[in-house]
N, C-alpha and C positions, 0 to 999 in steps of 0.2 A: 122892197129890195130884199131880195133874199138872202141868209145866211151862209155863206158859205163851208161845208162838212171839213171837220178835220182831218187831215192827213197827216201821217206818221211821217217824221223829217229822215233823211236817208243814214243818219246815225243810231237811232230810235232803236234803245234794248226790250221796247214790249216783244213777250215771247208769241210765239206762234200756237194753233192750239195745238198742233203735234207736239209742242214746247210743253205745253202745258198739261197733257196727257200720260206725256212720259215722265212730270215732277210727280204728279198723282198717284203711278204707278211706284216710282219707287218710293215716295213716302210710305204706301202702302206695306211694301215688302221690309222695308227699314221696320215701321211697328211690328209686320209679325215675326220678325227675328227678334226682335229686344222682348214681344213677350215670350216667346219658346225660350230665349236665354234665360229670361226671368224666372218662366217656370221649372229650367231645369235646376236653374241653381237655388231655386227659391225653399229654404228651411223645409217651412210644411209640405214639402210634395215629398218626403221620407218620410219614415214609420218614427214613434218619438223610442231613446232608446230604453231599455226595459229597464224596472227596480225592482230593487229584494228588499223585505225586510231587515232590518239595521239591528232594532233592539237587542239587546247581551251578545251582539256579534263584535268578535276581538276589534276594538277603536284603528290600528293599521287596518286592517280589511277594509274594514268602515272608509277611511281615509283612501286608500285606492282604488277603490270601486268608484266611488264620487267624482277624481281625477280623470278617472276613465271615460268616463259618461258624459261629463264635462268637457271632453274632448271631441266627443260624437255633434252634444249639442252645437258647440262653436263652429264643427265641420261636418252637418252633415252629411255632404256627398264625398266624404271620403275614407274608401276602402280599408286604407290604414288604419282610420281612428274605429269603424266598425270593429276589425279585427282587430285591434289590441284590446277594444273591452271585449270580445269574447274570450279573450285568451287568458283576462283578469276571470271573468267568470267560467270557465271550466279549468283554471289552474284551483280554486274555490270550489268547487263541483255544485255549482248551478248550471246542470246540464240545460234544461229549456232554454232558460235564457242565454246561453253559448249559442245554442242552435242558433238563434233568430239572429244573433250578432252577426253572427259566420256567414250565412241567407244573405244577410245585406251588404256584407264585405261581399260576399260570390257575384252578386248582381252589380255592382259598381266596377268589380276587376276581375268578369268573367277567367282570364288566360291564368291567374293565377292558383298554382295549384291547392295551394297551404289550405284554403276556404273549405275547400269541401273535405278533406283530408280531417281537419280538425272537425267538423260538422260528426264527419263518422266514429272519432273519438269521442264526442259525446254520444252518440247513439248505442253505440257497438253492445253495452250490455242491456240494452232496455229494447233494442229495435236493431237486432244483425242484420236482417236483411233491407234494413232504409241505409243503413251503416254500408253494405256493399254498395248500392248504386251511387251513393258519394264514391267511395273507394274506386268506383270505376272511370266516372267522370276526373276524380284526381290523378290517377294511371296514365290517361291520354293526354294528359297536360304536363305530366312527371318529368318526360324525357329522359334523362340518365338518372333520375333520383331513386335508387331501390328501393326506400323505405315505405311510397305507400304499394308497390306492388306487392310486398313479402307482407302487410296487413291485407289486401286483400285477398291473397293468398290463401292465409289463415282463417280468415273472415269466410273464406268459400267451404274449408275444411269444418269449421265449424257449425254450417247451414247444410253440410253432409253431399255436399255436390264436388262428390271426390274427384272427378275427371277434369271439370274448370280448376280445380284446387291443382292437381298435378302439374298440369299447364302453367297454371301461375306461376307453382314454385320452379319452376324448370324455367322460366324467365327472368328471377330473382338470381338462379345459377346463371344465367348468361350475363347478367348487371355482375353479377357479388360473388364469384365463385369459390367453391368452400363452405360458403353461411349455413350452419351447422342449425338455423332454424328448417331452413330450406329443405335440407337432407330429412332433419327431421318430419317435415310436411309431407317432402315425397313420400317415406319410410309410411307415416300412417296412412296417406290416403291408398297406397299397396295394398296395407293388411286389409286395411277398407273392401278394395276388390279383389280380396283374397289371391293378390298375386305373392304369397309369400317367399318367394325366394328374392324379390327385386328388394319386399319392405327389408328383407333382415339386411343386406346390404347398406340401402340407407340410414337404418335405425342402427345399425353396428357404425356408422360414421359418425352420427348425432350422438353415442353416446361418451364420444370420445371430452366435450364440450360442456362446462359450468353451465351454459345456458339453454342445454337441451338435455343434459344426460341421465336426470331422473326421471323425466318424461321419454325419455326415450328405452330405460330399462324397465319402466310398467308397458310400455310397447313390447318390446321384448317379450316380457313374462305372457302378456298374452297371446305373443305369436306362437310359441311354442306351447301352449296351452292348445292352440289348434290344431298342432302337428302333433297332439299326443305327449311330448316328451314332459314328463310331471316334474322329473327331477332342474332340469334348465329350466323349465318354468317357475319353478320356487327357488331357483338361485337367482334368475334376475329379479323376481318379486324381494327375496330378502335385499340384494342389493340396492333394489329402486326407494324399500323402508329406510334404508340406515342413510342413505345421501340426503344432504341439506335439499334444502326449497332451491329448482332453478335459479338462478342469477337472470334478472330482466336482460333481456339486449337491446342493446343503447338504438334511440332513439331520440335521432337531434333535433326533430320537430317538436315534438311533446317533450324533450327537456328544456327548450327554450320555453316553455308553456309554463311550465312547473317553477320554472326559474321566478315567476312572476308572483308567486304564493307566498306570504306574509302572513305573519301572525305566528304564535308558538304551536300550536299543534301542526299548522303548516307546515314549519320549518324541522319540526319532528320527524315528520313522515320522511321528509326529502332527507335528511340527516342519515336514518334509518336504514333508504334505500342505497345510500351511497356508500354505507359501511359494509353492507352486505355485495354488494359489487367491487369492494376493493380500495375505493376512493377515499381511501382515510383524508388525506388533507381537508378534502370539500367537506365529508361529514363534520370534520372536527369546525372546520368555520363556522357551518350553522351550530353546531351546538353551542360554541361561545356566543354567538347573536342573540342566542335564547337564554343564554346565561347573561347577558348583559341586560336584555329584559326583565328577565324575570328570575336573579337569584337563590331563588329561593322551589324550584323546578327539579324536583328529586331525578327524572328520569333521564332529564339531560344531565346531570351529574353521573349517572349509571351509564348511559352512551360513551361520555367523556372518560370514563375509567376503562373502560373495555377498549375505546379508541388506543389511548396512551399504552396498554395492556400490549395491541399488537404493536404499539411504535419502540416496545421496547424500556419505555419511559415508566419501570416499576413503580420507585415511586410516586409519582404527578398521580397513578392509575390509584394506586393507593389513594393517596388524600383526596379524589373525586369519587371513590367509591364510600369512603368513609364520611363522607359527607350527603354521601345518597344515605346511607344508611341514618343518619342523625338528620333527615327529614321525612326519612318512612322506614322506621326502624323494623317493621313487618316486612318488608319487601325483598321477596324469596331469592331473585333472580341477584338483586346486589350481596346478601349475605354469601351467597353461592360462589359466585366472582370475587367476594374481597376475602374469602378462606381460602378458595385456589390460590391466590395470587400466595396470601402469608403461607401457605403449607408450601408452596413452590419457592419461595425464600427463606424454608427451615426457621420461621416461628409459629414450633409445633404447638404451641401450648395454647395460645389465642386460636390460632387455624381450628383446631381441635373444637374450641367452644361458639367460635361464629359457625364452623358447619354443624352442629349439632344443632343450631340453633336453625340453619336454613331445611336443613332435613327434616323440624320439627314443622315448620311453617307446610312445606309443601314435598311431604316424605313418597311424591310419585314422580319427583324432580330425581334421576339415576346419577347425574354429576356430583351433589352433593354427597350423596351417599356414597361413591367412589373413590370420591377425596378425602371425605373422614374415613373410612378404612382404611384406605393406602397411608393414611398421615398416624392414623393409630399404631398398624402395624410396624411404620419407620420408627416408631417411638417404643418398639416391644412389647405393646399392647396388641397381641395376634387373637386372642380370643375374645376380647372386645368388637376386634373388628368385624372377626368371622358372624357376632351376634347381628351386630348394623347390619352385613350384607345381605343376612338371611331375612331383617328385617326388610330390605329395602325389597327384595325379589315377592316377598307379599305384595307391594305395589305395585313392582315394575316386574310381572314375571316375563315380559320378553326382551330384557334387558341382556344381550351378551355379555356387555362387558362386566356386568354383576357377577352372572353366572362363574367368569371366566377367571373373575379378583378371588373368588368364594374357594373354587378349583381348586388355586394356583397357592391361599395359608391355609386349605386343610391339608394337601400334599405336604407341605413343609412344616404342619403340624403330626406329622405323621400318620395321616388318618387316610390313607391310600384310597381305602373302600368307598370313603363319605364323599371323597373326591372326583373318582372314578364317577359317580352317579351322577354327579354336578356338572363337570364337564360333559358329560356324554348329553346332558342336555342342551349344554351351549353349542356343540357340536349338529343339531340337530338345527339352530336356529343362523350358525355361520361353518357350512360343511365347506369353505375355501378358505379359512383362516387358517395356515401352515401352524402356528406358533400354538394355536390352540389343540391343532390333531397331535403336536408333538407332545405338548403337554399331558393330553388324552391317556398317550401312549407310556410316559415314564409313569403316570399314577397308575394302570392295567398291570406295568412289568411289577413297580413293586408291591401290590396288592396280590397279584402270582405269588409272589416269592415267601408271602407268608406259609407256614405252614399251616397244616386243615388244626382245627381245634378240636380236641379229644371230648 
């Protein structure tokens, strides 16, 4: 008797092999999603992030670089954590290692401009033209952000491809109108194609501006050096000597950068940079951070006197300079500043002997030599001072205002002739200082007026 075959009862969940074709299929698809997930997110398929040597590097540095790196480890597919250790490392000037940060911040957050932008701040003096093609890539990502098209701008002016350069900055004027780098840009790349009548336009705009106008009056001098005129050209040349160093122009990307720099020579530099742009309050912070470190920091005492100097705050300036000076009691620049300050507060008698003493150290230093004259002679001591100044123009002979102090108590020591000679040479080194031609002229009239000697 034969067996009778099973049949499946009419409730019966066995699947069908279509059923069964289609679990196969998506189990399949299920795994190759979970490994592509896995591989994408998975630690090892990114680069590991880079290290610097540590040894005798300042313990903070030490301490946020480690932080940083630590952060890439824990994340690394993310953009952010890339770029903030690069930003520890070229705020530290480990340029390579910024680069490769930046690289892998770019490839995880393509759209974002900052990556390549900062890529080309560390390149720009070692490698201009790798430093443009980031620059370029950051431009078309920018959208309204000035800042990297007035770096590539410059970036193009300085790779001598004066026509892209034009172009830039004349779209920098259409973002930022005014930006007195801009003018400046256009102004050179002019002279560049010898269109001189457009450059002196722009360079007469930029030189109106702390953060163009001594580059822009050595432009000058050589423009008209091309048009022949010798005398304009050595009036902007002397002009573009006696003006301070440019003022940087702010730059919010790389001051966020900078912001991230630790350590005391760090905080120096940044101190430094902010005193010279104006920004006493901020300079003044970091100097006491570094005076909270490290005590004992003569230079930051010498910042900190100068700070309080322009705040008005005599004395405070006083007792940071005099405490610069009783941790580097050689150190030219603080004797310098803490005689100004007393001969400016009429204690002539110390002023007297700290400048002697900074003139000794570094007698090619014109300020010190200035201030102990001028403080001599308020003291009735006129041929003392007359001696320092002729001393001092042995060092500094293109010093005007030597020239002009030296002028101004042989005249009033009555010696018209000796005078006359002196001026006429400071005359020669600032032919637009009013005070000085007049001067010029009352030692001429009474040196006239002597009678001829038999």
């Amino acid at each position: 008797m034969s067996t009778p075959s099973a049949s499946p009862s009419p409730g019966s969940k066995t699947p069908s092999r279509r059923n069964i074709r289609r679990l196969v299929a998506g189990s399949v698809i299920a795994f190759v999603a979970l490994a592509g997930g896995l591989w994408f997110f998975w630690p090892t398929s990114v680069p590991e992030p880079p290290r610097v040597a540590t040894q005798g590097l300042d313990p903070e540095i030490v301490a946020v670089l480690d932080q940083a790196r630590q952060a890439v480890v824990q994340s690394p597919r993310s953009a952010k954590a890339w770029g903030e250790l690069g930003e520890v490392f070229l705020a530290h000037v480990y340029h390579p290692e910024a680069i490769f940060c930046f690289e892998q911040a770019e490839k995880l957050d393509p759209a974002n401009y900052r990556w390549p932008y900062l890529q080309a701040m560390a390149r720009l003096h070692t490698d201009p033209d790798g430093a443009r093609i980031c620059l370029e890539r950051s431009t078309r990502r920018a959208r309204t952000d000035f800042v990297p098209h007035l770096r590539l701008a410059e970036t193009l002016l300085l790779l001598e491809r004066f026509d892209e350069a034009d172009a830039a900055f004349q779209k920098v004027l259409e973002m930022q109108p005014g930006h007195p780098r801009a003018y400046f840009g256009r102004g050179r790349a002019a002279l560049q194609r010898g269109a001189l009548p457009e450059a002196l336009g722009y360079l007469s705009l930029a030189a109106d501006n702390p953060v163009s106008r001594k580059a822009a009056e050595q432009a000058l001098a050589e423009l008209y050096r091309r048009e022949g005129d010798t005398d304009e050209a050595q009036r902007h040349a002397r002009r573009a000597q006696e003006l301070p160093a440019d003022n940087p122009w702010p730059d919010p990307i790389l001051a966020s950068v900078q912001a991230k720099a630790v350590g005391v020579n760090e905080r120096m530099e940044q101190a430094r940079a902010l005193f010279a742009s104006g920004d006493l309050a901020a300079s003044r912070a970091l100097v006491e951070a570094v005076l909270r470190k490290d005590p004992s920091h003569a230079p930051a005492y010498k910042l900190l006197g100068s700070i309080l100097f322009r705040e008005n705050d005599f004395a405070g300036a006083e007792r940071a300079l005099r405490e610069a000076i009783r941790l580097n009691p050689d150190e030219a620049g603080s004797l310098a500043l803490l005689g100004g300050l007393l001969a400016m507060r009429k204690q002539h008698a110390e002023a007297i002997s700290v400048l002697r003493r900074a003139f000794e150290v570094n007698p090619s230093a014109h300020e010190p030599c200035f201030n102990l004259a001028r403080t001599l002679a308020e003291r009735g001591q006129k041929e003392e001072a007359i001696a320092v100044l002729r001393s001092g123009l042995r060092f500094r002979p293109d010093a005007v205002v030597l020239y002009k102090e030296l002028g101004r108590l042989l005249f009033e020591a009555g010696k018209a002739g000796e005078a006359v000679s002196v001026l006429e040479k400071a005359v020669l080194h600032s032919p637009d200082d009013a005070e000085l031609r007049q001067l010029l002229q009352q030692a001429r009239s009474a040196d006239n007026s002597k009678p001829p000697s038999l």
